[in-house]
N, C-alpha and C positions, 0 to 999 in steps of 0.2 A: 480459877480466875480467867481473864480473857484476856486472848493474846493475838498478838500477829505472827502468823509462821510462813515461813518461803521451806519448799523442798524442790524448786527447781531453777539453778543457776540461772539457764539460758534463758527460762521466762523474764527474770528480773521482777520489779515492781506488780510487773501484770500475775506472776506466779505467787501474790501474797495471798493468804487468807484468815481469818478472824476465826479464835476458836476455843477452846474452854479445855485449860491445860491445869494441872495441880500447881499448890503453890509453891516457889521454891524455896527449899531450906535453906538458909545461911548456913557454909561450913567454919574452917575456924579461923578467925578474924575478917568474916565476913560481918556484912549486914544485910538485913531486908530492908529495901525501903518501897515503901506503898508510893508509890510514884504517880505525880499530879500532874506532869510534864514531861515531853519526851522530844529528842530532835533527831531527825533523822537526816541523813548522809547519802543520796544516790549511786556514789561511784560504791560504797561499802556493800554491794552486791557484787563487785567486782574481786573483791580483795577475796585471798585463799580463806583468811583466817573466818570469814562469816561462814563457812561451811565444815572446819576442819576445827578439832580441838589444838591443845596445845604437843601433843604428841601426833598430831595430821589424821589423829581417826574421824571418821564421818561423825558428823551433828545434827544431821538434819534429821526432822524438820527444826529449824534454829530459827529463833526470837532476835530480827531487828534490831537497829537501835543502839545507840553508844552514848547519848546524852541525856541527862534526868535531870530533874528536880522533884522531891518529894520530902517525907516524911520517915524517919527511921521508925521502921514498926516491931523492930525484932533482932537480936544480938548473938555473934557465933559463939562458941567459946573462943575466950580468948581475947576478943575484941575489945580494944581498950579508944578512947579519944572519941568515943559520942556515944548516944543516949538514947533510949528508946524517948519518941516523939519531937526528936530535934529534926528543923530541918536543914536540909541538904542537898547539894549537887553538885555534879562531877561527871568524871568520864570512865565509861569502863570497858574492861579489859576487851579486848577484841574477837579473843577466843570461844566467850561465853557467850551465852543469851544475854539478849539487848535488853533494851525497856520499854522497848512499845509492848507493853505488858501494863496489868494492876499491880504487878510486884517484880518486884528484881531483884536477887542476889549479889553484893555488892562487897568488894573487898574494900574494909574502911578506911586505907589509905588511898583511895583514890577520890575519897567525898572531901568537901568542904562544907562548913556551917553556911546555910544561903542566910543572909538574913531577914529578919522580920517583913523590914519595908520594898524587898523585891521581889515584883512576882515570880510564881514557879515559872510563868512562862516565859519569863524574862531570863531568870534562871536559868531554865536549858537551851538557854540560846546561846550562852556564853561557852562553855566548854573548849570545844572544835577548835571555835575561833580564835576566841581568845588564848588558848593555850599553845595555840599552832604559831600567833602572833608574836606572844611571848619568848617563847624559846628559839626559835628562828629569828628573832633579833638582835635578842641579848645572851642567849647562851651558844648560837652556833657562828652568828654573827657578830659579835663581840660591839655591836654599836655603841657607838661612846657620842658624848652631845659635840657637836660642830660638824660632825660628816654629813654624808648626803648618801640618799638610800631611790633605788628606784624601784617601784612597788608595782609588778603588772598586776592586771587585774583589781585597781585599787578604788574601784566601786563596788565591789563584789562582799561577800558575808565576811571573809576571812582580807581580803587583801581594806577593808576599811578600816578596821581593827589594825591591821599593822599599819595603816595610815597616821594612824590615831596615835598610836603607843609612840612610832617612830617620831612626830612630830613633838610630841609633849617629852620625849627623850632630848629635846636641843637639834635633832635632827633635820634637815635640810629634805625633803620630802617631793618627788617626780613620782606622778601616779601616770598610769597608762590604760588602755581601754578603746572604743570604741565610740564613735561621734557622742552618743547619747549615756556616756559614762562620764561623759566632760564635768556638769553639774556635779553630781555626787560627787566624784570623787575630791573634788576644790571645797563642797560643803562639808566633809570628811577630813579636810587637813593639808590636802596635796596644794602645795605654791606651786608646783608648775603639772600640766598634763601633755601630755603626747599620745596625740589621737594616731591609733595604731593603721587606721584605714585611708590618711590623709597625710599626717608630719612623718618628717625622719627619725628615725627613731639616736642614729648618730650625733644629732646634732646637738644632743645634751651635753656630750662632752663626758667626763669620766664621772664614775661613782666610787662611794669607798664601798659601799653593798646593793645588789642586785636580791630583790626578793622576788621570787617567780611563783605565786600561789598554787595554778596548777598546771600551767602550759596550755593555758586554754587557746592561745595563739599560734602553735603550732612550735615544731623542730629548731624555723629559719629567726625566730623572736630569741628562741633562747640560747644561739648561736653564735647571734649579732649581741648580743645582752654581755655574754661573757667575756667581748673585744673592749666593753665599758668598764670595768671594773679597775678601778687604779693598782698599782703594785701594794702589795699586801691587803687587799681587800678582798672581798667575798663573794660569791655567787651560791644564795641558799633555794634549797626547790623541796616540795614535799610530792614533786612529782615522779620520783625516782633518779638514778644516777644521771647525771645531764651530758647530752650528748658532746657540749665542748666545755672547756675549763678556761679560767682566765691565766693567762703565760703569765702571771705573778702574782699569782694570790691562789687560793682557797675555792674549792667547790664542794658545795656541803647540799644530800640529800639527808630527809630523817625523818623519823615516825612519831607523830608526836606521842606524848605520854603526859596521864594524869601527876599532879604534884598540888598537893590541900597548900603548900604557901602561894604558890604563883594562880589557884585560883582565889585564895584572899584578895591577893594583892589587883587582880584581876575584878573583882566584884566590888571593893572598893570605889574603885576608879567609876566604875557606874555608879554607885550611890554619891561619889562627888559631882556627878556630871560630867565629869572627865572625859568618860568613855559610853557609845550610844551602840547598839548592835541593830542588824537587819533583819528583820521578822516577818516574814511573806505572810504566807496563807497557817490560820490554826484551825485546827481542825478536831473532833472530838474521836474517841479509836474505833468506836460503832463507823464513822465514817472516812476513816483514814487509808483503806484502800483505796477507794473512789479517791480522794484527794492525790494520791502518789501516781495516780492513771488520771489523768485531765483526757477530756474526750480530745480541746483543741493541742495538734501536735504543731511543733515548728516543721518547719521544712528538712530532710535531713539533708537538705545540699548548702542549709545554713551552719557555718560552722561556731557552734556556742555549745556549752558544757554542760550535763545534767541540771547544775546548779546553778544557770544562768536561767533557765527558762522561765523558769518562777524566781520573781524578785526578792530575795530576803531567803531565810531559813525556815522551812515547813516546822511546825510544832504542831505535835499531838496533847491537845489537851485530857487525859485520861482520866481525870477527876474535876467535875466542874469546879 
């Protein structure tokens, strides 16, 4: 099959290459799925686990990749709750090879049934997001309908999604960003914005939850962020432990993790319309290194996040 492989950290994106790897066996309660769709993650060259197994042995050269959509082509033993030729998508495990691949090995509690009427590419657009949304809302967050939540980065792939969820939750909804985030994020759900390069960011007054996507504003955003937070409220971040806490309430960092209910309940919500995702650039996997390396670079004295550069979520389309 053909695949994308990195064996060198420090190159990053520019150390991918494209190449014709066997295909892998599902062990047991795994699946294979012939994968039509794939979303890929920039910081996830960062992280230990794209290069180290579950016991820290080397993996490279290691397969990209944590988000799919495809077609279940093949069953571990053992594997119970789907079907060979069902589709599906999900997220998977961190440790393993990705899916910017024609196939991937896949443990089946981490898939969901995609349904009929949504594309694969749509499909894997959801996962990250959505799931990073979800749980940091409702399960680490504990949001309940009447509070007020303020969302940085909430023009962005993951902080629009929690825009979204937290608004249609009863939730009172301050999204934050920079001048030309203003739109999105108010057309995403946010009643109020605070432009991070102009307004105060104090002058909102308190929140019962702080949701920090990924500190893409720096140390002193998520400093000032945590003096916001009412008594017994929260401060959630998927960007590792936060450097201050709120003096009464809760600071919650956390990894997200796949769950087949909360991506129903997730996919759903898109086929009511409920919920819309951001989709940048798609791409086919013959040309998916080229697309992860754009000739034009931002400035690096700009300060914006791998995943700001490009607007929306990269998808590899791997099966027309």
């Amino acid at each position: 099959m053909k695949a994308i492989v990195v064996t060198d950290q420090a190159a990053g994106t520019a150390g991918m290459t494209l190449v014709e790897r066997p295909k892998p066996a599902p062990a047991g309660n795994d699946v294979l799925v012939e994968v039509f769709a794939s979303g890929f993650t920039p910081d996830e060259l960062t992280w230990p686990s794209s290069w180290t197994d579950r016991l820290g042995r080397d993996r490279t050269p290691s397969v990209p990749g944590h988000e799919l959509a495809g077609v279940v082509a093949a069953l571990g033993y053992g594997t119970a709750g789907l079907s060979v030729g069902q589709r599906v998508f999900g997220l998977t495990d961190w440790t393993r090879d990705g899916t910017l691949a024609e196939y991937a090995a896949v443990e089946a509690r981490n898939l969901a049934p995609l349904p009929g009427d949504v594309d694969f590419t749509v499909g894997a657009s959801l996962p990250i997001s959505g799931l990073t949304a979800w749980q940091g809302l409702f399960q680490h967050g504990r949001l309940q309908a009447g509070q007020s939540v303020l969302v940085h980065g909430a023009a962005g792939g993951v902080g629009s999604v929690v825009t979204q969820l937290a608004r249609e939750a009863g939730a009172y909804v301050i999204g934050t960003g920079r001048t030309a985030h203003r739109r999105t994020a108010l057309d995403f759900g946010a009643q109020e914005f605070v432009d991070l390069e102009k307004d105060t960011l104090e002058d909102i007054g308190g929140v019962d939850l702080v949701f920090d996507v990924f500190d893409v504003f720096g140390g002193d955003i998520g400093r000032r962020s945590a003096g916001l937070v009412r008594a017994g409220g929260t401060l959630v971040t998927i960007a590792g432990p936060p450097e201050a806490r709120p003096a009464d309430g809760l600071a919650i960092d956390f990894v997200v993790e796949s769950d087949r209910a909360q991506l129903g309940e997730i996919v759903q919500r898109l086929r009511d319309g409920r919920l819309r995702t951001i989709i940048g650039t798609v791409s086919a996997l013959d040309d998916a290194v080229a697309a992860f390396n754009p000739t034009e670079r931002v400035s690096p004295t700009e300060r914006v996040s791998p995943t700001e550069r490009v607007r929306g979520k990269t998808i590899i389309r791997v099966r027309p």
